[in-house]
C-alpha positions in Angstrom: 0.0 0.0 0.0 2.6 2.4 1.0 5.0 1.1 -2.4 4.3 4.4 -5.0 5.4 6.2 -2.6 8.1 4.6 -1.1 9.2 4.4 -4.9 8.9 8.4 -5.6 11.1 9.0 -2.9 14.6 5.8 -3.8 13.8 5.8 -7.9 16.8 9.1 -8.2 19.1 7.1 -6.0 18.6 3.4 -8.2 16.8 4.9 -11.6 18.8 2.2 -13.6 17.1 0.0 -12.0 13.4 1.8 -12.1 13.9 2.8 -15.6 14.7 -1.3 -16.2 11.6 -1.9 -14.5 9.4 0.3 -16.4 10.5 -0.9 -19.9 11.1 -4.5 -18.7 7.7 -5.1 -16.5 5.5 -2.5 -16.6 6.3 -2.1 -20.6 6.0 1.6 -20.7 6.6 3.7 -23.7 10.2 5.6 -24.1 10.3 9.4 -23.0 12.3 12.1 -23.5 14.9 11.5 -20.0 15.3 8.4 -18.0 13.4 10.1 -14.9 10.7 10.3 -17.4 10.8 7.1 -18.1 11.3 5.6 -14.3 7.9 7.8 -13.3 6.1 6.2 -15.7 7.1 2.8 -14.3 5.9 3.4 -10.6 2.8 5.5 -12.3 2.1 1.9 -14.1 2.5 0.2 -11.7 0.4 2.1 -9.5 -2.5 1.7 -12.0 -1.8 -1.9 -12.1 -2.4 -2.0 -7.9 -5.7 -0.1 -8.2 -7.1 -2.7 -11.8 -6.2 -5.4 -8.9 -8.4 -3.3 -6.1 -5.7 -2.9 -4.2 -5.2 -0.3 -2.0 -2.1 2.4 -2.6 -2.6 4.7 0.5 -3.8 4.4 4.0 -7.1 6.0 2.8 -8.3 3.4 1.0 -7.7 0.6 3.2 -9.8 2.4 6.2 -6.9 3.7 7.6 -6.3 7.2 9.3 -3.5 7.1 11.5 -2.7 9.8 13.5 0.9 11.5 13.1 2.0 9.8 16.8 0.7 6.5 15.4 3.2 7.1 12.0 6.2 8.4 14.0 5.8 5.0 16.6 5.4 3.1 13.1 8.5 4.8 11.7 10.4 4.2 14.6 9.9 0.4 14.5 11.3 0.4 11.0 14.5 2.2 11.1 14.5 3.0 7.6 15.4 6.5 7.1 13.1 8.6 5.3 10.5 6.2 6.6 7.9 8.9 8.2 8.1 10.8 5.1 7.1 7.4 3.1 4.1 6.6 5.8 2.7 10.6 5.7 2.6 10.9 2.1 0.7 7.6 1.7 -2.3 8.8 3.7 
């Protein structure tokens, strides 16, 4: 659920690998840059969650945590960057 966005915020750091995936898996189209062309990966993919019914944010799973209950979450992961992740997939 939390995947596009988790995504958005690594593709700059591994876009080989995210522009790969696009043109490999999610068979997207070429663009003009290969940030272009990474974007359109997670975007397809993102399409391809929601054709399943699957959720891609808190939202719509039924889910409104609280920004304590995201921090404690966060906390338990030690990933950075993690709280960003968790509050932009609300």
């Amino acid at each position: 659920m939390i995947w596009p966005n988790w995504a958005r915020s690594i593709y700059r750091k591994q876009l080989d690998r995210f522009i790969l995936f696009a043109e490999n898996i999610m068979i997207v189209d070429s663009c003009e840059n290969e940030e272009a062309i990474a974007l359109k990966g997670i975007h397809a993919m993102e399409n391809f969650f929601k054709i399943l019914r699957l959720p891609t944010n808190f939202e719509e799973s039924g889910i409104f945590p609280t920004d304590d209950e995201l921090e404690q979450l966060s906390e338990r992961t030690e990933v950075p960057g993690c709280l960003l992740v968790l509050k932009c997939s609300r």
